[in-house]
C-alpha positions as CSV (number, residue, x, y, z in Angstrom):
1,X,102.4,-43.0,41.5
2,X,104.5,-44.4,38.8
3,X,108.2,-44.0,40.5
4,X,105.9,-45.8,43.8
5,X,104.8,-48.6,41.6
6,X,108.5,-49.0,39.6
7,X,110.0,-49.4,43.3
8,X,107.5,-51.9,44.2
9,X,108.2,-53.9,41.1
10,X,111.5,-53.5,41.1
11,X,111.7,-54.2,45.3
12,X,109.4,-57.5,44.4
13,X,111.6,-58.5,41.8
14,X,114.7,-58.6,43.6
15,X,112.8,-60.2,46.8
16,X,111.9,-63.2,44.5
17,X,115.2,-63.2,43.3
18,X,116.6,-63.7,46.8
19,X,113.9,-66.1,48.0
20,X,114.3,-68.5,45.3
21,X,118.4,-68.4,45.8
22,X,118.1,-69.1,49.3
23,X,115.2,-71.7,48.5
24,X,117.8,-73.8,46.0
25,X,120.6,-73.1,48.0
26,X,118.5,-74.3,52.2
27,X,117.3,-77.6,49.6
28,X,120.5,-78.6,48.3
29,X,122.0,-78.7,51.6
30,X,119.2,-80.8,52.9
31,X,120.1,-83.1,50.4
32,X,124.3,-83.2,50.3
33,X,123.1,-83.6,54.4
34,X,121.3,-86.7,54.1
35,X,123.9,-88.1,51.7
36,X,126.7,-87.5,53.9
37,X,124.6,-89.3,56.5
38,X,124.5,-92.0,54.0
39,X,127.7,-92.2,53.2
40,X,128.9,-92.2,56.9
41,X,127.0,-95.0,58.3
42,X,128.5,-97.0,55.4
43,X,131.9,-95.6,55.5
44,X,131.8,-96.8,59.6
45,X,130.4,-100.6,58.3
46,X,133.6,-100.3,55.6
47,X,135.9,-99.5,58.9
48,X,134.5,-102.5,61.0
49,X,135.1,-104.8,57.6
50,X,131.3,-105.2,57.9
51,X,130.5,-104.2,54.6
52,X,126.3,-106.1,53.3
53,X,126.0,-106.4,49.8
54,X,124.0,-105.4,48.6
55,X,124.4,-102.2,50.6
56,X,120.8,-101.1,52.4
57,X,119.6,-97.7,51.2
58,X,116.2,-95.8,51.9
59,X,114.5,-94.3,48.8
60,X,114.4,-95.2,44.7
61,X,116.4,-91.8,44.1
62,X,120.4,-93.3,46.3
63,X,123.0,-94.8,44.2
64,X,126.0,-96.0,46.7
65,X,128.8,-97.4,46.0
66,X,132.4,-98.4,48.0
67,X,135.3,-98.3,45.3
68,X,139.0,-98.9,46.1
69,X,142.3,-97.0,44.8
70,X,141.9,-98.3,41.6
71,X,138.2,-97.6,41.0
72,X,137.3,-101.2,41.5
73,X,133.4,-101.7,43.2
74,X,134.0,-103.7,46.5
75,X,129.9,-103.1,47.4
76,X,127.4,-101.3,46.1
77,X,123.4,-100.7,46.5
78,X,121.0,-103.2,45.0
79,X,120.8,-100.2,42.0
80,X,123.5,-99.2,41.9
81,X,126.3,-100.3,38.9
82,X,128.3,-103.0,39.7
83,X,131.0,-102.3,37.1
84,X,131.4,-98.7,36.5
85,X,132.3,-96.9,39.5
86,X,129.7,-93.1,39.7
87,X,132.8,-90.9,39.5
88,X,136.0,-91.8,37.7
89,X,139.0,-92.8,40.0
90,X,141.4,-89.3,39.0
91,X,138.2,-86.7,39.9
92,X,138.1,-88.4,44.1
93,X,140.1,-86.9,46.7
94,X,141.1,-89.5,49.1
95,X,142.3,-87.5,51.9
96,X,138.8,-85.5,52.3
97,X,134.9,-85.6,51.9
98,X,133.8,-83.9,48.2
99,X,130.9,-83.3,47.0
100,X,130.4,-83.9,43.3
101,X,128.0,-83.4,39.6
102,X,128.1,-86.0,37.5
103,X,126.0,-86.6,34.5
104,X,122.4,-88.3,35.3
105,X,123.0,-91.1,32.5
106,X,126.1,-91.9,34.5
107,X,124.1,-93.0,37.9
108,X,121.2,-93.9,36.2
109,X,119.0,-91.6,38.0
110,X,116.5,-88.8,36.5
111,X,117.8,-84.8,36.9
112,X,121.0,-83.3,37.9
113,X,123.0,-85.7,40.1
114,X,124.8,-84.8,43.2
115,X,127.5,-87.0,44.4
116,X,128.8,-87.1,47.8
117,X,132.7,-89.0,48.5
118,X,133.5,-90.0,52.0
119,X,137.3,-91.7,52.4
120,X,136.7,-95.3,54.3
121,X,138.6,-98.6,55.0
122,X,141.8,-98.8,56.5
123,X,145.8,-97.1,55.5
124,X,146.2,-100.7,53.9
125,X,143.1,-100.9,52.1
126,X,141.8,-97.2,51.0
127,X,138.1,-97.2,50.6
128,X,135.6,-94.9,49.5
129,X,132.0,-94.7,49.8
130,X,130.0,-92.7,46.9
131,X,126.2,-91.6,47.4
132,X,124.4,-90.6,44.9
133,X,121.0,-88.1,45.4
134,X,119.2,-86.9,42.4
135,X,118.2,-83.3,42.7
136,X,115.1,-83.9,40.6
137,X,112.8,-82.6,43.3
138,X,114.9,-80.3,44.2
139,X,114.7,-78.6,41.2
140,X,111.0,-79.2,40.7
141,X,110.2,-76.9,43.9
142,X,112.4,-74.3,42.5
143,X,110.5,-74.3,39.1
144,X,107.0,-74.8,41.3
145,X,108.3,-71.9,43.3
146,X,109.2,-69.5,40.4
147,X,106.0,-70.2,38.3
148,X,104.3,-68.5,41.6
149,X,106.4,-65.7,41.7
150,X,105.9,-65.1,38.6
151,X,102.4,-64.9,38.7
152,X,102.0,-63.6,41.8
153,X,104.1,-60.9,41.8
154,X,102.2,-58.9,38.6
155,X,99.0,-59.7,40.4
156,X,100.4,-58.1,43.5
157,X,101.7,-55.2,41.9
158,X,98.2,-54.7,40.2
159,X,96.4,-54.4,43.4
160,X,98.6,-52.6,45.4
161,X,98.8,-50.2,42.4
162,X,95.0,-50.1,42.4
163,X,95.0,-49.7,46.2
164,X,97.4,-47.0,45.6
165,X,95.7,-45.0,43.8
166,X,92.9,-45.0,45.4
167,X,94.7,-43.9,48.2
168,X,96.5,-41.5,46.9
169,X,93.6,-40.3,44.9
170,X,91.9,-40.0,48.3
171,X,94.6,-37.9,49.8
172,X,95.0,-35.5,47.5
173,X,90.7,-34.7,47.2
174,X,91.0,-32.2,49.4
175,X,94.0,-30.7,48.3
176,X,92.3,-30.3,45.1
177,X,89.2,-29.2,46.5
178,X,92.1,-26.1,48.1
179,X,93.2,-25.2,45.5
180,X,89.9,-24.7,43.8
181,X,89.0,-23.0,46.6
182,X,92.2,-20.8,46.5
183,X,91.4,-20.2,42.7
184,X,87.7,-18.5,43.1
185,X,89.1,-16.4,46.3
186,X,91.5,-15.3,43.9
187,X,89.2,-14.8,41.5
188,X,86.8,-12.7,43.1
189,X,87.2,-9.4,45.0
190,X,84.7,-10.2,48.0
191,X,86.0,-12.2,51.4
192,X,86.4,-16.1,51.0
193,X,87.3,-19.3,52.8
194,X,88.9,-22.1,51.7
195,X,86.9,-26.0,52.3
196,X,87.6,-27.4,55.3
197,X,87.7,-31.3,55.0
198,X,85.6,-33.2,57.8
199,X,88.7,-35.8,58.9
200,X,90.8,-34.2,61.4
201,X,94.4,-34.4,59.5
202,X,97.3,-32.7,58.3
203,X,95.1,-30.9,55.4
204,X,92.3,-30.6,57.9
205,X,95.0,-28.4,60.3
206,X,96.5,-27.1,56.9
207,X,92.8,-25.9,55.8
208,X,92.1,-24.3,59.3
209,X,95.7,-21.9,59.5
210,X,94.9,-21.2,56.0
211,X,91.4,-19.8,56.5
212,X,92.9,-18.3,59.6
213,X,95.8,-16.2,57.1
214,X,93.2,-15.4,54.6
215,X,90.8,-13.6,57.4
216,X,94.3,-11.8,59.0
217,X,95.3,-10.7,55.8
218,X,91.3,-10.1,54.7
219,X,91.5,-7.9,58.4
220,X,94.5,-6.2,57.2
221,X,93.3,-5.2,54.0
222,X,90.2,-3.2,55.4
223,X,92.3,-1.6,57.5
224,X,94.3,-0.5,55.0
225,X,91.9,0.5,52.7
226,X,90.1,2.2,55.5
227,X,93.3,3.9,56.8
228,X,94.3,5.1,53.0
229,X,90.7,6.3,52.8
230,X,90.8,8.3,56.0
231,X,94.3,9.5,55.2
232,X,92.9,10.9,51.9
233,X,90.1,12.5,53.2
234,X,92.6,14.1,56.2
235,X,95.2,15.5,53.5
236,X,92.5,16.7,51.4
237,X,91.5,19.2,53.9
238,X,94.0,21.6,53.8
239,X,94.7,21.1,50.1
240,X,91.7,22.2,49.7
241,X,92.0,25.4,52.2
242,X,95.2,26.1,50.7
243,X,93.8,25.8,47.1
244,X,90.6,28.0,47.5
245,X,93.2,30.7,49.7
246,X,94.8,30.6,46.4
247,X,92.0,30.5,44.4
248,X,90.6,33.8,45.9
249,X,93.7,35.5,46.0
250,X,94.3,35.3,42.3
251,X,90.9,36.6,41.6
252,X,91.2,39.5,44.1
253,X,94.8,40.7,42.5
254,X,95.7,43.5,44.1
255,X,93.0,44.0,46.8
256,X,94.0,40.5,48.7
257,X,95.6,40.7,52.1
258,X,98.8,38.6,51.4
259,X,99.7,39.0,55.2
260,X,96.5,37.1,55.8
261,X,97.0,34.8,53.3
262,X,100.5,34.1,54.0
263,X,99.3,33.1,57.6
264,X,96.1,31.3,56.5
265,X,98.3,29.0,54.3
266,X,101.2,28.2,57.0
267,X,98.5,27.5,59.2
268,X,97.2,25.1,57.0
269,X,100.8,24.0,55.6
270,X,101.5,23.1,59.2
271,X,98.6,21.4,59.7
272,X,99.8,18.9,56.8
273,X,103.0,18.1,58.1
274,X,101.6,17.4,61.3
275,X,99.9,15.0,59.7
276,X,102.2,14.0,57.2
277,X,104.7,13.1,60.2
278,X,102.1,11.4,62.2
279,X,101.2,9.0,59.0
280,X,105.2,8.6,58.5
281,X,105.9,7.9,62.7
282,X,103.0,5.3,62.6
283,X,104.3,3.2,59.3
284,X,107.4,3.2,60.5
285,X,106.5,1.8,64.2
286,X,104.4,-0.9,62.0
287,X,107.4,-1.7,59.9
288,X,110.4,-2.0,62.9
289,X,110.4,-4.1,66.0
290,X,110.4,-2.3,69.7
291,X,113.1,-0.9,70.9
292,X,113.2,-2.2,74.2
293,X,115.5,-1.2,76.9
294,X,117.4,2.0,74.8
295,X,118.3,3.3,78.3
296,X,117.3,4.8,81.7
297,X,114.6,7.8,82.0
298,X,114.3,9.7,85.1
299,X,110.2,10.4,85.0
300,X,110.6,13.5,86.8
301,X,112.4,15.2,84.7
302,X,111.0,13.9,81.7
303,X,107.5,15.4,83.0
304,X,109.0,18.9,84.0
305,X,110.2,19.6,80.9
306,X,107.5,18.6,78.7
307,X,104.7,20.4,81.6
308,X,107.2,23.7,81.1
309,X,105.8,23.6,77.4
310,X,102.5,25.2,78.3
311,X,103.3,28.4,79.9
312,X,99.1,29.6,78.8
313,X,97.4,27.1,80.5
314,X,100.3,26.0,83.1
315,X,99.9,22.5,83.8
316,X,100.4,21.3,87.5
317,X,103.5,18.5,88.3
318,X,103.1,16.2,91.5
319,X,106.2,14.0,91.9
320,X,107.1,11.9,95.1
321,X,110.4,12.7,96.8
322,X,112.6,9.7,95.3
323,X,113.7,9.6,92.1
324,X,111.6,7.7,89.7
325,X,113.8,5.3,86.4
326,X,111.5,3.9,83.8
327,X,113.5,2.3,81.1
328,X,113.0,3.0,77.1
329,X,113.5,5.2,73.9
330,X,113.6,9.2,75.5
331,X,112.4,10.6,72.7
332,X,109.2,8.1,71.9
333,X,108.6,8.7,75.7
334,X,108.5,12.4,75.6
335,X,106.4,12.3,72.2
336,X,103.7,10.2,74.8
337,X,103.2,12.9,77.0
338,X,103.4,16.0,74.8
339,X,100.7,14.0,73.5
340,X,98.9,13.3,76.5
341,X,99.2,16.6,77.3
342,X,98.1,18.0,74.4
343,X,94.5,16.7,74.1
344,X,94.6,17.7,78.0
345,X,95.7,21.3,77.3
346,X,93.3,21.3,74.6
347,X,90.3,20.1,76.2
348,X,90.8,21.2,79.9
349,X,88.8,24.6,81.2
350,X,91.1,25.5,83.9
351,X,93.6,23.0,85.3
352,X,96.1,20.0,84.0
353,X,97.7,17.8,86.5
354,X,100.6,15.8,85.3
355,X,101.5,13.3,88.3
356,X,103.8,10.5,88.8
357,X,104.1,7.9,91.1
358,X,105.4,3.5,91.8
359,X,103.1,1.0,92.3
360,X,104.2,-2.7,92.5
361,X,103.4,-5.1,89.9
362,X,100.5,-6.8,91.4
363,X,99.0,-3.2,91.7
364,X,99.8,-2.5,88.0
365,X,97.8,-5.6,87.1
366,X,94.8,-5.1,89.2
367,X,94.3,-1.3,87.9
368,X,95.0,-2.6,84.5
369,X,92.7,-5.1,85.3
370,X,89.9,-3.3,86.7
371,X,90.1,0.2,84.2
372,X,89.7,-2.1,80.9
373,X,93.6,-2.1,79.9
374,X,94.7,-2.1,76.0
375,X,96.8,-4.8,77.4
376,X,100.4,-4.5,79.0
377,X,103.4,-5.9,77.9
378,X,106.0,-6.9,80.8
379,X,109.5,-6.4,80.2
380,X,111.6,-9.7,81.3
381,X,114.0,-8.3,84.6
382,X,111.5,-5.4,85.1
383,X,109.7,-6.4,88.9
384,X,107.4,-3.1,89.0
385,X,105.6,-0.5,87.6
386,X,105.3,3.8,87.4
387,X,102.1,4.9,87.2
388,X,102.1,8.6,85.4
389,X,98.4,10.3,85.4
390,X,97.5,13.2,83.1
391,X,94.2,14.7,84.4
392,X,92.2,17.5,82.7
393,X,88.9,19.0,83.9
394,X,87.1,19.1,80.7
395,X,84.1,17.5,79.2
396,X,85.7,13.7,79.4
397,X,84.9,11.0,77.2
398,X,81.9,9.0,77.8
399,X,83.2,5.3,79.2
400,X,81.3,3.7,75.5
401,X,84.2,5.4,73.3
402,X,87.2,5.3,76.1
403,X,88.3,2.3,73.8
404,X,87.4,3.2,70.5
405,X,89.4,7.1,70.9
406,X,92.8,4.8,70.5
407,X,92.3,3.7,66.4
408,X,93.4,5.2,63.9
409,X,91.7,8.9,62.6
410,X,89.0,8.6,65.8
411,X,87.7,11.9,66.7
412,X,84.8,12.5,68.7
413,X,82.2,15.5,68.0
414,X,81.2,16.2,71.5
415,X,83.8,17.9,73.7
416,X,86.9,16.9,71.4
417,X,85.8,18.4,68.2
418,X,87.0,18.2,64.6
419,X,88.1,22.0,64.6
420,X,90.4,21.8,67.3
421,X,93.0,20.4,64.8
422,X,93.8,17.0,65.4
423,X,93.9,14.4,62.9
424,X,92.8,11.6,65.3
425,X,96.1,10.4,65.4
426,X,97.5,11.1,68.2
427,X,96.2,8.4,70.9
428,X,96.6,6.1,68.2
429,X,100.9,6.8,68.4
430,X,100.5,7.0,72.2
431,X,99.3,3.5,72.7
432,X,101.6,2.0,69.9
433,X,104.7,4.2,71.7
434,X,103.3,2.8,75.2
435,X,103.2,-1.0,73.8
436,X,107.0,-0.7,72.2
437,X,108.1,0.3,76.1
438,X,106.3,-2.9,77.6
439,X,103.8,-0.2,78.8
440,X,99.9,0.1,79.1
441,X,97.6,3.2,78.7
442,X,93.8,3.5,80.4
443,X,91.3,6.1,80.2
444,X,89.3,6.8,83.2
445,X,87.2,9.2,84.8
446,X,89.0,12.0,86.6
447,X,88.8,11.6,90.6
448,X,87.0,14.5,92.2
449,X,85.9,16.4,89.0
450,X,84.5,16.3,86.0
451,X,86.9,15.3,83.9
452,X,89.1,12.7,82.6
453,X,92.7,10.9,82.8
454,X,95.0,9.1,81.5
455,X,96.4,6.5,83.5
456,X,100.3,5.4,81.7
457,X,102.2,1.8,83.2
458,X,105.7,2.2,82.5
459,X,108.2,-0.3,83.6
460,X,109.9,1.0,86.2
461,X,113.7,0.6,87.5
462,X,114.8,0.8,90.9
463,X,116.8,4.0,91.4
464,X,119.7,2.4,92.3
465,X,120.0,0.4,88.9
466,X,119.2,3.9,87.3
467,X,121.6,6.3,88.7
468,X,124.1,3.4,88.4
469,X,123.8,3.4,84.3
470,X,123.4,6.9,84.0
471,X,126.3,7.6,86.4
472,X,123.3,10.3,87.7
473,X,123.6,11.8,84.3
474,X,120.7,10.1,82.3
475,X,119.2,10.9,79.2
476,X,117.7,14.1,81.2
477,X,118.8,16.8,83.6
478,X,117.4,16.0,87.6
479,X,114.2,17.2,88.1
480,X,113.0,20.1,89.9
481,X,110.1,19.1,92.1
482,X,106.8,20.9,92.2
């Protein structure tokens, strides 16, 4: 507010400056204009040898006067001195027009006196013809003129300042009332929202992200305390086994089965780095970007080798005759379906299908569409879509959960129990996996039987495109069909 008001002062300052230079300067060549009028109109009667006397002027404030070379008046105006000639004979310039100060008690005239010279007569006779204007009024508008300035201007700068700071003051309400605001959320440990101001400006739009930022990060912080809770509550479970395994071995001494113990707590030492890794693989895909595009995956071998996994329950492959090119990280792929195939081995009484097949991208849409999509991600280039199934024929998930199964430490009680192992991670990876490939994972029921599947969107590549990157040696050996 001050450095606004100094420039104002300062900018009004050197405006009046400039307005009364250009004032003194516009009147004093109005008047040196009307005297050389003067001047001429006598200096044309002097070259006619027509020369009045006295010599007619128009106003009190004219002195003229038509002097020879040796400073002698030949005519002069009826006020003008008849004797003493305005200027002095060695100051006049015959060969041009001058203009000229001489002292006021010389011309007889009130104020500064300007004097104008005009040459005249004949090469014979040398004339010239003196006007005198006083410059009186001239310099009584300049003082009139500078008296208003002077107090005008500290008027003006009081009211703009005033209006200023209102203004200002104005402006910068609601930025106070923010920062208030800002100071009891920060204050307090419960959720808050900074006060929106009712006109729709920049603070009002500044207001409105900010309230949006404080609920994503108010969002983010339950999640994190709720996924530090449940993450504490997981890894507590087998510290706990492997602490009362311990426990009761040390009080039995020599009568404890170490072979059983030894097994009990790999079992459950296993079961923590499972989980361990899991916690580790999903802060690290929070923390990097995608890795789109990382290369060429032949689907059909990628599903042979992870269905060969399950020699106990052996799970069924149906692949069509071409060869099928998704594009992404191999090994993030091939964690999705040992995933996928997993909970399906797991859960399944009798019979796992893993199947593969294309479907165009309008198709990928409309199933996404119609089975309730986690949303798909389209990679730029990529004009289609694989869609791999993994069906199971055990109990299913009731279409109410289908959507909650994919957070974070989910597990459901009926069917897919707690003491099957899992840490309710896993479907939470699988969709973050299938969102880093420009993917999209659905959970439906399973066609024909009880059951359910998994229905997986990957990008797809046309087979020309892949065999021509991977020189028909991709990231996996060629499938076997069956």
């Amino acid at each position: 507010m001050a450095i606004g008001v100094l420039g104002l002062t300062v900018g009004l300052a050197l405006g009046g400056v400039v307005l009364l230079g250009a004032l003194g300067f516009v009147l004093q060549r109005t008047v040196d204009t009307d005297a050389f009028r003067t001047a001429d109109a006598v200096a044309l009667l002097a070259a006619e040898d027509a020369l009045p006397d006295p010599l007619p002027v128009a106003g009190g404030q004219v002195r003229v006067q038509v002097v020879d070379g040796q400073g002698r008046i030949r005519a002069a105006s009826i006020d003008a001195d008849r004797l003493v000639p305005m200027v002095r004979p060695e100051r006049l310039n015959r060969d041009g027009r001058q203009r000229l100060e001489v002292p006021a008690e010389r011309v007889g005239l009130n104020g500064p006196v300007r004097v104008v010279a005009v040459p005249a007569g004949t090469a014979a006779d040398p004339l010239t013809v003196l006007v005198a204007r006083s410059m009186a009024d001239v310099r009584h508008s300049t003082h009139v003129v500078r008296t208003i300035l002077l107090v005008a201007f500290p008027l003006l700068v009081a009211v703009l300042a005033g209006v200023a700071w209102r203004v200002v003051g104005a402006t910068l309400r609601p930025v106070e009332a923010l920062r208030r605001g800002a100071e009891e959320i920060t204050g307090r440990a419960g959720t808050g929202r900074l006060p929106v101001p009712a006109s729709a400006d920049e603070i009002h739009r500044l207001a409105v992200t900010l309230n949006g930022m404080l609920g994503r990060l108010e969002s983010a912080r339950v999640r994190q305390r709720a996924f530090v809770s449940d993450a504490a509550h997981e890894l507590r479970s087998p510290l706990a086994n492997i602490r009362t395994e311990l426990e009761v071995a040390q009080r039995l001494a020599d009568r404890t089965d170490w072979t059983a113990v030894t097994a009990n707590l790999l079992a459950d030492t296993e079961r923590l780095s499972r989980l361990v890794d899991d916690l580790l693989l999903l802060a690290r895909l929070d923390e990097t970007p995608p890795a789109r595009g990382t290369g060429p995956v032949e689907l059909g071998a990628l599903l042979t080798e992870v269905a060969a996994r399950y020699p106990s329950l052996p799970v069924r492959v149906t692949l069509p005759a071409d060869l099928l090119w998704t594009i992404g990280p191999v090994e993030e792929l091939r964690r999705v379906l040992a995933n996928l195939v997993d909970n399906a081995v797991r859960h399944a009484r009798s019979d796992v299908v893993l199947a593969a097949e294309p479907t165009s991208t309008a198709g990928a849409r409309g199933t996404a569409g119609t089975t309730g999509t986690t949303g798909a991600t389209v990679v730029p280039g990529v004009g289609a879509y694989h869609l791999v199934t993994v069906t199971d024929d055990g109990p299913g998930i009731p279409a109410a959960d289908r959507e909650r199964v994919f957070d974070r430490f989910t597990r459901l009680d009926d069917g897919r129990a707690r003491d099957d192992g899992g840490a309710g991670l896993g479907l939470a990876i699988v969709r973050e996996l299938v969102r880093r490939a420009g993917g999209s994972i659905t959970l439906t029921d399973a066609p024909e039987q009880r059951g359910l599947q998994v229905c997986l969107l990957l990008p797809a590549l046309p087979a020309d495109d892949g065999q021509r990157l991977t020189g028909r040696d991709g990231d996996l050996p060629p499938p076997t069909h069956h």
